[in-house]
N, C-alpha and C positions, 0 to 999 in steps of 0.2 A: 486458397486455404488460409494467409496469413491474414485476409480482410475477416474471414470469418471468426478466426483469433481475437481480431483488435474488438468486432464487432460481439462481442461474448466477457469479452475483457472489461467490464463496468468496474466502477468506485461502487465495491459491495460495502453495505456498513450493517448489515444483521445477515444471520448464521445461524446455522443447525449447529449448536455449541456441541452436541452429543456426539456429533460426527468429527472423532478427531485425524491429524493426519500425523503420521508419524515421521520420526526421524530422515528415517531413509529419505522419503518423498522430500524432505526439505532439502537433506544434503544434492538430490539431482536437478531444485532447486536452485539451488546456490552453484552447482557445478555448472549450468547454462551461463548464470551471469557471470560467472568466472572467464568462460569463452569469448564474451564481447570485447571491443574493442576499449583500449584504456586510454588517457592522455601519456602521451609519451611514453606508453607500455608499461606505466611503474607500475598498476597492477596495484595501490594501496587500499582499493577499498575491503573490510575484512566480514564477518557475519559473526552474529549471535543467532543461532539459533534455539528458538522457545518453544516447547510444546506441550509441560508440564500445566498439569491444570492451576497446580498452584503459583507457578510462575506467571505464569497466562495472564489472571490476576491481578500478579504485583505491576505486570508493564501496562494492562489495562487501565490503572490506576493513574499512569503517570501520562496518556493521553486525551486530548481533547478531539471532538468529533463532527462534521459536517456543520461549517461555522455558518451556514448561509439558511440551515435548520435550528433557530433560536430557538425555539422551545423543547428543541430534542437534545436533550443531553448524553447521549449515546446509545448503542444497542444498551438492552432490556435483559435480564438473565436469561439466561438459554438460548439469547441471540449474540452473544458476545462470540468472537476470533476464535478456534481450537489450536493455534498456532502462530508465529511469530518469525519475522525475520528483521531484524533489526541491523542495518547495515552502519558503518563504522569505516572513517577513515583514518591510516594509522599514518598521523602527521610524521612518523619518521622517516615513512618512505615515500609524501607524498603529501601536498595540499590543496588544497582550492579546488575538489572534484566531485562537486555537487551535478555536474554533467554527468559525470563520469555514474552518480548515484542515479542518478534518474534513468540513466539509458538502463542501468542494470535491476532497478526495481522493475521497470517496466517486461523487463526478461523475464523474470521473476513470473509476474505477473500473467502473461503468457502462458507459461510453460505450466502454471499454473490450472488455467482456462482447460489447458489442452489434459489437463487429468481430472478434470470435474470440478475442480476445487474455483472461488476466486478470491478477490481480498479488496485491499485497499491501500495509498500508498499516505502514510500519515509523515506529516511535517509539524505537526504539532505535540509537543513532547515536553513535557516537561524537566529537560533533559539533566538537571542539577540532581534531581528526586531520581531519576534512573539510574544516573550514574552510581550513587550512592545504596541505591539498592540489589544493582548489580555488579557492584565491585569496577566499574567502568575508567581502567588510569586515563582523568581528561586531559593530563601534561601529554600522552603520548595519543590520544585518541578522541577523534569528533564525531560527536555521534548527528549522523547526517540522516537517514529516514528510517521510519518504519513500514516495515509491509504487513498490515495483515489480514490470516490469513483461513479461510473455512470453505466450508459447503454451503454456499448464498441461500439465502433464505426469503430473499424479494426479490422484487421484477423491476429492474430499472429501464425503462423504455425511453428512445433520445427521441425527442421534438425540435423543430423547427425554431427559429428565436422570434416571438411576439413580437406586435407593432410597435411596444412599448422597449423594443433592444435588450430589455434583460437577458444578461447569463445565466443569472441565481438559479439553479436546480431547487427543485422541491416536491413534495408529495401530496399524490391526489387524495382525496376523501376515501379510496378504496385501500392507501399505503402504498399505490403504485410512486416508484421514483420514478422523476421522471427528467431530463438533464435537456435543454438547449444548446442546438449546436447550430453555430453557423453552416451558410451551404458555402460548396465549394468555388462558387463564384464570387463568395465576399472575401475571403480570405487569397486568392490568384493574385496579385497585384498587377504583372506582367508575363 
């Protein structure tokens, strides 16, 4: 059941913008990644969450998208995220837990799959222009990733990695994405 999760769990980057999710579904969201495991239990990573169309928006504004798709400057209207989860860690009770963000975006992400919905987990932020647009105090808080987050709107299918070793994901002529993955035998060391 959890391989079929991982396996359903793609880097969505276009969306049925119309199909929003609401609050709720974020905070049971957010209550998953609450559950995982923390460094040292401090337990400082925090959540914004975003679901306002106008919001939506302003943090769409301040991210950048699928760096290995040069010519695609991101979803396209009516493909754009219906929601956001923007994680936050509150250096007062805790730092250096970009682990700690990752293991819980990927919950996230998950938990996500598992109600129809997927997302994306972005590192790329413009996080000066966010902060300032959403009030973000950076003395007491780092803003560490975004997830986001909709009702997938393409077909991302994993391939095998070419003779030529590329990783670079990219899209077919048809807009299928399509992601290379190593097999499990190249990655086993011992």
């Amino acid at each position: 059941m959890l391989k079929d999760l991982v396996l359903k769990n793609r880097s969505y980057r276009r969306f049925y913008q119309d199909v929003r999710i609401p609050r709720e579904t974020l905070e049971e969201l957010v209550d998953c990644a609450r559950l995982t495991p923390s460094t040292a239990n401090l337990q400082a990573l925090k959540y914004m969450l975003i679901s306002e169309e106008d919001e939506c928006e302003k943090v769409f504004a301040t991210l950048g998208w699928a760096g290995y798709l040069k010519d695609w400057p991101g979803p396209a209207e009516e493909e754009k995220p219906s929601a956001y989860i923007i994680i936050l860690c509150d250096n007062s009770v805790g730092s250096n837990m970009q682990k700690d963000a990752g293991i819980c975006a990927q919950t996230i992400l998950l938990a996500a799959v598992e109600k129809g919905f997927g997302g994306c987990m972005l590192g790329n932020i413009k996080r000066p222009e966010f902060a300032e647009e959403f009030g973000v105090d950076t003395e007491r808080y780092t803003i560490e990733l975004c997830v986001a987050l909709g009702k997938p709107k393409e077909k991302v299918v994993l391939t095998g990695i070419g003779e030529d070793g590329s990783v670079q994901y990219y899209r077919g002529p048809d807009g299928t994405h399509y992601v290379p993955k190593r097999t499990l035998k190249d990655i086993i060391i011992k």
